[in-house]
N, C-alpha and C positions, 0 to 999 in steps of 0.2 A: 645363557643356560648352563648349567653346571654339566660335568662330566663324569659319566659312568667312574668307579675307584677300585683299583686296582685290591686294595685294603678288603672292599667288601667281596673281591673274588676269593681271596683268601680265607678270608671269615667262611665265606659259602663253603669254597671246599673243602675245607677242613671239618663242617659238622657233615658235611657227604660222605668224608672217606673216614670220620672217625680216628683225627689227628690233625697235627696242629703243622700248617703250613705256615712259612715266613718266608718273607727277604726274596730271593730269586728262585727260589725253587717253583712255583709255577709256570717262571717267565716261558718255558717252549711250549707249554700246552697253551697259554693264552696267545703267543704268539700263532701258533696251530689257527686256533680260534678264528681272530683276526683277518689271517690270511684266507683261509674258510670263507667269510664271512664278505671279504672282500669279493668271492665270486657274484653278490648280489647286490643288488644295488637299492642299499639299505641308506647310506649314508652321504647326505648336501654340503654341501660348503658354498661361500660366495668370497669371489675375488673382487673388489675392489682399488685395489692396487696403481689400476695402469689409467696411463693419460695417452691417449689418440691423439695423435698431432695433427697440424697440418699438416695433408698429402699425405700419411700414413693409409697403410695397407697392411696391416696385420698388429695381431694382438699374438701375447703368449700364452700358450698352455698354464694353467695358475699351478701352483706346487699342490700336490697329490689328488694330480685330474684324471678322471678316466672316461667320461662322456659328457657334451653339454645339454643343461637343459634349457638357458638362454642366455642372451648376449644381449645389455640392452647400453642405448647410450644415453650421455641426458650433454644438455647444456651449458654455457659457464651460467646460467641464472637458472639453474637446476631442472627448467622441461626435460621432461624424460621424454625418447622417442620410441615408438613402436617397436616390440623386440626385432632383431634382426633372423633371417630366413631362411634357412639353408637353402643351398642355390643347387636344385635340380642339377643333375648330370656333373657335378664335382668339379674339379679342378682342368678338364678340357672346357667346359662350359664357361668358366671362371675367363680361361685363355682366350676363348671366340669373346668373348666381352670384352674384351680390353686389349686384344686385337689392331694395331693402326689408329688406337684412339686416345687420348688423355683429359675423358673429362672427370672432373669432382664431383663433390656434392654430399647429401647425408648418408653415409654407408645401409644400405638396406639387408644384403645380403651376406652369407661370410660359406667359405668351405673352411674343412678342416686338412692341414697338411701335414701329417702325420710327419713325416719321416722329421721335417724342421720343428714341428711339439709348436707350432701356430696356428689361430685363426688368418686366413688369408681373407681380405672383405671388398666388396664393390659397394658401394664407388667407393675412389683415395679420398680420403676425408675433404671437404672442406674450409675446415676450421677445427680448432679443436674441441675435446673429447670427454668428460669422464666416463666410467665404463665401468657397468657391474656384469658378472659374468655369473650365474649360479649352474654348479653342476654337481654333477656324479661323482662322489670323491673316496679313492684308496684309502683303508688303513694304512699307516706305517706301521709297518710288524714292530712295535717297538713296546713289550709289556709295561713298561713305565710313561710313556706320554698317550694315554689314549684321551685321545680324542671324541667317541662314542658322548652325544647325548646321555644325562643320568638317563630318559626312556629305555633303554640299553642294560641297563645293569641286569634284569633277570637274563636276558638272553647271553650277555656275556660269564654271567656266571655260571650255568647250564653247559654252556657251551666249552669254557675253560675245564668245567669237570669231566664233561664226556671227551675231550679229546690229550687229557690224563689219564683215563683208562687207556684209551688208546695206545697212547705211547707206551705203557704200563701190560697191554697186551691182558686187559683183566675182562674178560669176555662179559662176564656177569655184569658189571659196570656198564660196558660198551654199548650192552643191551637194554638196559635201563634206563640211563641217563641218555644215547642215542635217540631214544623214542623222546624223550622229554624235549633235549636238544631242538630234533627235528620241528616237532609240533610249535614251540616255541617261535622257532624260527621262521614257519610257519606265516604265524599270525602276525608276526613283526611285519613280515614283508607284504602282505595285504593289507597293514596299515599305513606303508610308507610305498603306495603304488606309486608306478611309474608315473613323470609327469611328461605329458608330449613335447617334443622338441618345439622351440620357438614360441611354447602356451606362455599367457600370462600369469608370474606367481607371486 
């Protein structure tokens, strides 16, 4: 799927503000945006990445994670297994399970361990692993690689304007484009509802 473009924010703001944006002059209000935009959890990615080994017991954080929405494994002859489940009472729970015991098997469950940025999972694998991982994923405040779906482009164009006034302290702007912003954003995020931890997607 193509990616929102930096190019058409510029084009947007420039017939908003009645003059001609180029080159890096939006870059801190789109990053503004971005960061913004990051508070909601507008935006999927899937990791693919990693291989479960045998006797593994954790997966990593995928680069620009911020919550999961599932953890699934499949096979070396591709069976995929029933998503994995977060494991009631966290990481003590995690401990009284695995407690004085060492057995394997297909990992069912998994906590998050924040402070080490891993999945920790019960049971230690079996055998090995591929692993798709989809979650809740950060912008990089970075006005030249966005990542944003084209779906995105009005909202980030909107959005890059009003938070231009902003920076610009242009009240009139602030209030205008603000109300547009909002609403925008709005319906973005009623179309990209949450999906429940562990569902199938």
């Amino acid at each position: 799927m193509a990616a929102a473009s930096k190019a058409d924010i510029l084009t947007f703001a420039s017939a908003a503000w009645n003059t001609t944006f180029s080159g890096t002059t939006l870059d801190e209000a789109i990053k503004a945006c971005l960061g913004d935009l990051n508070t909601s959890e507008l935006l999927t990615d899937w990791d693919t990445s990693q291989t479960l080994v045998s006797g593994g017991t954790s997966l990593a954080y995928p680069t620009n994670y911020k919550s999961v929405i599932s953890i699934q494994l499949a096979s070396s002859t591709g069976y995929k297994y029933d998503p994995l489940i977060e494991l009631p009472g966290g990481m003590r729970a995690l401990k009284q399970l695995i407690y004085g015991t060492s057995p394997t098997g297909i990992p069912t469950h998994f906590v998050e361990d924040i402070d080490q940025q891993k999945f920790l999972l019960y049971l230690p694998a079996n055998g090995a692993y591929t692993t798709e991982i989809n979650f809740w994923a950060e912008h990089p405040l970075d006005a030249d690689s966005i990542i944003y779906p084209s779906k995105f482009q009005h909202l980030l164009n909107v959005g890059a304007t009003y938070w231009l006034a902003v920076l610009r302290r242009n009240k009139e702007y602030i209030n205008h484009w603000g109300q547009v912003y909002g609403s925008t954003r709005q319906r973005m995020e009623s179309q990209v509802a949450p999906t429940a931890r562990g569902a199938y997607t």
